[in-house]
N, C-alpha and C positions, 0 to 999 in steps of 0.2 A: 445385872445393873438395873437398878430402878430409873422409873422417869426422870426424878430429878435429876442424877449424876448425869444423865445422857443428855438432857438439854448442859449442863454445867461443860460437858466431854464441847457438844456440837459450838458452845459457843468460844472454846477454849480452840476447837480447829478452825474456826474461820478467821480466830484474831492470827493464829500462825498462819494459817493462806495469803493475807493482807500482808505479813511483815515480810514473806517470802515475794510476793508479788512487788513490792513495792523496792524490795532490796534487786530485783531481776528486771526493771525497766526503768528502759535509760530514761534520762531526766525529758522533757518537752523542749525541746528548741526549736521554736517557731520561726526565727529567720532562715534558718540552713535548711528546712524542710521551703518554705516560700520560693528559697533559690532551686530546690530540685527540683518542683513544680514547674519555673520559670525557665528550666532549662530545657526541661519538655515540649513546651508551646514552641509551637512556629512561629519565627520572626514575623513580625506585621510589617508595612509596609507604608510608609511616609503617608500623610495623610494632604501635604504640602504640596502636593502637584493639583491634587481637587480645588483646593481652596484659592478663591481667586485674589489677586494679587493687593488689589484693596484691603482686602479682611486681614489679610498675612502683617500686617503693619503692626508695630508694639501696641499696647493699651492708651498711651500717652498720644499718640498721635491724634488718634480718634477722638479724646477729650480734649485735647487742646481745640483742634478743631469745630466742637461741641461748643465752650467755651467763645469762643471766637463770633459763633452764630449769634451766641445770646446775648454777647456785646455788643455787635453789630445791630441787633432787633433792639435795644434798649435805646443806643446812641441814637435811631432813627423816632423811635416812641419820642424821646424827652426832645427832639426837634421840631417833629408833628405838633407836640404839648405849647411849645414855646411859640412858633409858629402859628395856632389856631387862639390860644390865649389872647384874648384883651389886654393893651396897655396898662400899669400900673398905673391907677387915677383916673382912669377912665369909669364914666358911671355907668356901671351895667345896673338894673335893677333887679333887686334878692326876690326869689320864688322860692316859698317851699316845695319840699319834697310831694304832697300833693297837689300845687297846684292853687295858682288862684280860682274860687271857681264862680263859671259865670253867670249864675244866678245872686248871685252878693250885692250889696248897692253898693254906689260908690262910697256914700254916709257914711256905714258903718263901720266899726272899728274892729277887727279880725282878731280872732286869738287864739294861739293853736296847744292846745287841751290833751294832758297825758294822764289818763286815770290809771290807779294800782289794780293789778292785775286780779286782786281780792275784789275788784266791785261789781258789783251786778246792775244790770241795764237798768233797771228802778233807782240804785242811789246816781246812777247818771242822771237821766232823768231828773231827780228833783233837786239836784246840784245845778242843772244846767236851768231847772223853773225860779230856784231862789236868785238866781242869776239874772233873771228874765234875757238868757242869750237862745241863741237858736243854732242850730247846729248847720254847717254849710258843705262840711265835706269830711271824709275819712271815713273810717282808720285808714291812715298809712298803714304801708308795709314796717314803719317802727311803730303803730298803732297809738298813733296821734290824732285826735281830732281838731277841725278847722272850725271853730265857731261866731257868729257875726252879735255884734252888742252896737247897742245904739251909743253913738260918742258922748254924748251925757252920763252914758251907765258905765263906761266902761273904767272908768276907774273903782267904783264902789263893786263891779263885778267881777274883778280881778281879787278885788280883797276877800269876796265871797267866798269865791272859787278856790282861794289856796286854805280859808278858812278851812274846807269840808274835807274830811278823812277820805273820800274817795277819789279826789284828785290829788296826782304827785304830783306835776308843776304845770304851773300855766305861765305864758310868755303871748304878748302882745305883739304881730306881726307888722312891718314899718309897710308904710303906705306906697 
């Protein structure tokens, strides 16, 4: 026999190996095999006498319960809220977010200044020169600035202001 034949021979007996093997083992049956495992093991033993009488409650229990808290902690919030609130009509006077600040005169006319996040300290700057305003406080934490104009100006320096591409809006703060 030459090499070929003999590889043709060897690959000719592994395919009957396979069909012989395959035809002599019984099919996989994974659950009847998991139950003979399962009948092996030692019973375990409740785990229910550890666990203390609290924890043992359905799932439902505990979240209603949960539930219960956070209605309770809200009903008392929005009484606190109601309770601490100012009457409806009553004049409180409006403060910004940063602050009247106390270097400002009374005079001047406040205006609080949101530039695009594109601008750079120099187009502030000669936005705020053509303006002839002065700066009195900020950025805020929403990166607002608090600006002072003399009340003569502050109308022609509101027009300025929203004129120039490096401020997004400007609003006049009430006295």
């Amino acid at each position: 026999m030459d090499l070929d034949n003999r590889r043709h021979d060897a690959h000719g007996w592994v395919r009957r190996l396979r069909a012989f093997w395959d035809a002599r083992t019984p099919p996989f049956d994974e659950a009847r095999l998991w139950r003979k495992v399962a009948a092996q093991l030692p019973r375990q033993r409740s785990l229910r006498r550890w666990i203390p009488g609290w924890f043992a409650r359905p799932i439902w229990a505990g979240a209603s319960g949960f539930a219960a808290g956070v209605l309770t902690t809200a009903a008392v919030a929005f009484a606190l809220v109601i309770a601490i609130s100012p009457p409806p009509g009553a004049d409180a006077e409006w403060t910004p977010l940063s602050g009247r600040t106390p270097w400002s005169t009374q005079r001047e006319v406040q205006l609080l200044v949101a530039f695009r996040a594109h601008a750079s300290v120099a187009d502030m700057v000669t936005a705020l020169q053509r303006a002839q305003a002065t700066i009195r406080g900020g950025p805020t934490a929403l990166g607002l600035w608090t600006v002072g104009v003399a009340p003569e100006r502050a109308e022609h320096a509101v027009q300025i202001l929203r004129a120039t591409a490096a401020v997004e809006s400007v609003s006049v703060l009430p006295r």
